[in-house]
C-alpha positions in Angstrom: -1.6 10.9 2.5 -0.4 8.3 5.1 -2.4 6.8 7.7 -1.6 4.8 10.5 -3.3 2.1 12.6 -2.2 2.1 16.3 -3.1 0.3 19.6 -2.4 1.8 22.9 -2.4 0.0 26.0 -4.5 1.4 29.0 -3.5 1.5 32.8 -5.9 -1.4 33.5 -4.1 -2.9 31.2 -7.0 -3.0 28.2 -6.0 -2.7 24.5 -7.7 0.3 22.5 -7.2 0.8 18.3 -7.1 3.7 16.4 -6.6 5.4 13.4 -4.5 8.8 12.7 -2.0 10.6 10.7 -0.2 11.4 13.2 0.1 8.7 15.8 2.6 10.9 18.5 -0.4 13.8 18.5 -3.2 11.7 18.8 -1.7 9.9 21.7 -0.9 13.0 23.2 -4.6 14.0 22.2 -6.1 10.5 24.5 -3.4 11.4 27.3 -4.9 14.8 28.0 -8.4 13.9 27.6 -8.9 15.2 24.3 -9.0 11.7 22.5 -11.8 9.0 22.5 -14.4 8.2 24.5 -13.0 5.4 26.3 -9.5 6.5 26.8 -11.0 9.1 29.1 -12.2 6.6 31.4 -9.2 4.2 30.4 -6.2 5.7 30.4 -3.2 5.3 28.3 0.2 4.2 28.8 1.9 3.7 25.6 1.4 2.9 22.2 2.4 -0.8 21.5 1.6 -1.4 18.2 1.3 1.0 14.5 1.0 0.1 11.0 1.0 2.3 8.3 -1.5 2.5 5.2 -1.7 4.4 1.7 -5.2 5.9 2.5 -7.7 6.1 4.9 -9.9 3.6 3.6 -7.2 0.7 4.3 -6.3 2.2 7.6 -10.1 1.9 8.5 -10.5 -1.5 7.1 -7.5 -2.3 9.5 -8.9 -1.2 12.5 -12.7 -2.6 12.1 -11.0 -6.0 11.3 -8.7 -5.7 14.9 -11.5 -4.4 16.9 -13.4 -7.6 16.3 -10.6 -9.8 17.3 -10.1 -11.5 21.0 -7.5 -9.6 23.4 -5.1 -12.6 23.1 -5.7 -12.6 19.1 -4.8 -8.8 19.2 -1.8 -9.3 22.0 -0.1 -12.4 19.1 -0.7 -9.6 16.5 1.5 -7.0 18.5 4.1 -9.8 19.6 4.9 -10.7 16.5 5.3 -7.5 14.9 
């Protein structure tokens, strides 16, 4: 089953990553308040970034390996994709 990474950028104009199957529900999911933690408080605008994986397990590698990256390492990565 296919997984996908995502980023979605916020109103204040933060990046948040994620993991899901379906990328179109689960940003529906952080829009009405259903999703994580911090996109409750940070609200979403629009997904600017996916990436699609085999498995879970790469998908979750993916993300743990963005989230430690710098906001202007993690802005070249969605320029250039």
């Amino acid at each position: 089953m296919k997984y996908y990474l995502y980023i979605l950028l916020t109103v204040d104009n933060t990046l948040y990553c994620g993991i899901a199957r379906d990328v179109e529900k689960r940003f529906m999911e952080h829009i009405s308040g259903k999703g994580a933690k911090y996109t409750r408080s940070h609200k979403p605008l629009k997904i600017v970034y996916t990436k699609e994986f085999e498995n879970k397990s790469e998908a979750l590698r993916e993300e743990i390996r963005i989230k430690k990256l710098s906001k202007k390492e993690k802005q070249r990565l969605i320029d250039n994709q």
